[in-house]
C-alpha positions in Angstrom: 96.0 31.4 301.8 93.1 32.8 304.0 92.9 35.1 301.2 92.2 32.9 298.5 89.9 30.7 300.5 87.8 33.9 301.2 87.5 34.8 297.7 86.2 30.9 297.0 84.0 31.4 299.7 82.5 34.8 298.4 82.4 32.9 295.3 80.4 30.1 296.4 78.2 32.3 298.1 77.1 34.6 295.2 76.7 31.2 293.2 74.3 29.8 295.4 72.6 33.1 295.6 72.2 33.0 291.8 71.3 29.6 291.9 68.8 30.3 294.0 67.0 33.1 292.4 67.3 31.0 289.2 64.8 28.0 291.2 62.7 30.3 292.8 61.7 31.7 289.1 61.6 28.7 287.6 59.5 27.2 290.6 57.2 30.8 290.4 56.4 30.6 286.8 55.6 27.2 286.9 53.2 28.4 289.8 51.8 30.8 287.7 50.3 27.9 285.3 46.4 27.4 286.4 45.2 24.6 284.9 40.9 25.3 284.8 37.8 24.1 283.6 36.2 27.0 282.5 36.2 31.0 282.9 34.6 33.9 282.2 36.6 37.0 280.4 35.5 40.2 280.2 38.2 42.3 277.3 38.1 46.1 276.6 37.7 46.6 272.9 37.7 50.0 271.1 35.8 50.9 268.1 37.8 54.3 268.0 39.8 56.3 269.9 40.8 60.5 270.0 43.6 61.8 268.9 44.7 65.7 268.5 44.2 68.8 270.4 40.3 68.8 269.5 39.7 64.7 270.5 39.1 63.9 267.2 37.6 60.1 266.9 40.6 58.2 264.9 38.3 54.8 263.6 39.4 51.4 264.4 39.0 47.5 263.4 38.9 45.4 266.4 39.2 42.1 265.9 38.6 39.8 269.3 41.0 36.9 268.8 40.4 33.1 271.2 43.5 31.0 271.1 43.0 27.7 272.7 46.6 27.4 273.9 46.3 23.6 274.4 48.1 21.3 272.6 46.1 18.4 273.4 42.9 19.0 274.7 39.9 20.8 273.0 37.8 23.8 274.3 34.6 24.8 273.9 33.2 28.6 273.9 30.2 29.2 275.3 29.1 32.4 274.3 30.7 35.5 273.1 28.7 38.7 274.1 29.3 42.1 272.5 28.7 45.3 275.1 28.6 49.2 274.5 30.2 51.3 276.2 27.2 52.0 278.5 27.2 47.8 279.1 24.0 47.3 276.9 24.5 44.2 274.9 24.9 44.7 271.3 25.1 41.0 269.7 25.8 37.5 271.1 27.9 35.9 268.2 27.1 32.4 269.0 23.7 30.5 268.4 25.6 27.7 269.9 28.6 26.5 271.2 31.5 26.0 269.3 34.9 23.1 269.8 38.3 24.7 269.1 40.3 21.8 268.7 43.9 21.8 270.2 46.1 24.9 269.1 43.1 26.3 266.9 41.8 29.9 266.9 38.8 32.1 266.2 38.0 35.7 265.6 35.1 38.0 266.4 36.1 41.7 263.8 34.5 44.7 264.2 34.5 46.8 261.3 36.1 50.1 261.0 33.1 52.5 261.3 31.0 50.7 263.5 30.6 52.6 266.7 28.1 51.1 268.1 30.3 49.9 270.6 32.1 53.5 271.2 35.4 53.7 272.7 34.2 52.1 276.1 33.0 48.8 274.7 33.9 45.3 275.6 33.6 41.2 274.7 32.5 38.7 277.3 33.9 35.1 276.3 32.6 32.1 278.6 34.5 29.1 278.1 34.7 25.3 279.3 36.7 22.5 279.1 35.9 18.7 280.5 39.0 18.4 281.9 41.7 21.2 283.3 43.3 22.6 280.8 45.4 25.6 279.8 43.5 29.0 279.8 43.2 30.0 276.3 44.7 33.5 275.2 41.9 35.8 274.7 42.6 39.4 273.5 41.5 42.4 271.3 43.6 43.5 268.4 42.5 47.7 267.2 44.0 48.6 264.1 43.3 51.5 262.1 44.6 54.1 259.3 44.2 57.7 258.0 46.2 60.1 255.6 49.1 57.7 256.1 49.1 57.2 259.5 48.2 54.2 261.3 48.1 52.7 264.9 47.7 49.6 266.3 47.4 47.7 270.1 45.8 44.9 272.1 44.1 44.4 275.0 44.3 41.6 277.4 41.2 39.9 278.3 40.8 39.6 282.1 39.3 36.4 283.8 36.4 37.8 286.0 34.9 34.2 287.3 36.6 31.2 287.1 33.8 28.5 286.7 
């Protein structure tokens, strides 16, 4: 019998334990959520990359994608800077702000074959909202193809000032 009771205690034990680590994600992912008002997001963005023994430059699309994430609440985006790889700015796409409504999206491309950017350059997107709101997702998408062979990737958008 002590047997058996050992075993249900063991049992119990590794139960709670799983328990546990089940809450304590749930509880940290729900911690991870940061409702804001605004940010500032700097994301790398490539016009080309090398490739081969020689660094060949392989030409790329970028296209800068802003995904307001919210289902309820609008955003609006301040300005969206374009910067070379030596940080001069290039363009500012906006002559004034523009509303994405809840869910919506925008893009910013880069055609292939436009390296005035070079392989270093980057977005800034400033955003703000009236109320807290989910961060929108703000990435770059490269994608390019030669003699059959293509590659594609993103890159995350970092928040650099929360404002």
């Amino acid at each position: 019998m002590k047997k058996k009771r050992k075993v249900q205690y063991l049992f119990c034990f590794f139960l709670a334990m799983m328990l546990a680590g089940i809450l304590t994600t749930a509880v940290r992912a729900a911690e991870d959520i940061k409702l804001t008002t605004g940010q500032t997001v700097y994301v790398p963005i490539y016009s080309h990359i090398y490739s081969g023994t020689k660094s060949r430059p392989f030409d790329l699309t970028a296209t800068l994608s802003v995904r307001n994430t919210g289902r309820k609440n609008s955003i609006t985006i301040t300005s969206v800077a374009y910067y070379d790889t030596d940080g001069n700015l290039i363009k500012e796409y906006l002559d004034a702000p523009i509303k994405l409504k809840a869910l919506a999206s925008t893009r910013y491309i880069i055609p292939e074959g436009d390296k005035t950017g070079g392989s270093g350059a980057n977005f800034i997107v400033k955003w703000k909202s009236t109320v807290a709101v989910n961060p929108p997702i703000i990435e770059g998408v490269m994608i390019g193809t030669k003699s059959g062979q293509g590659i594609s990737f993103i890159s995350d958008g970092r928040v650099i000032k929360d404002d």
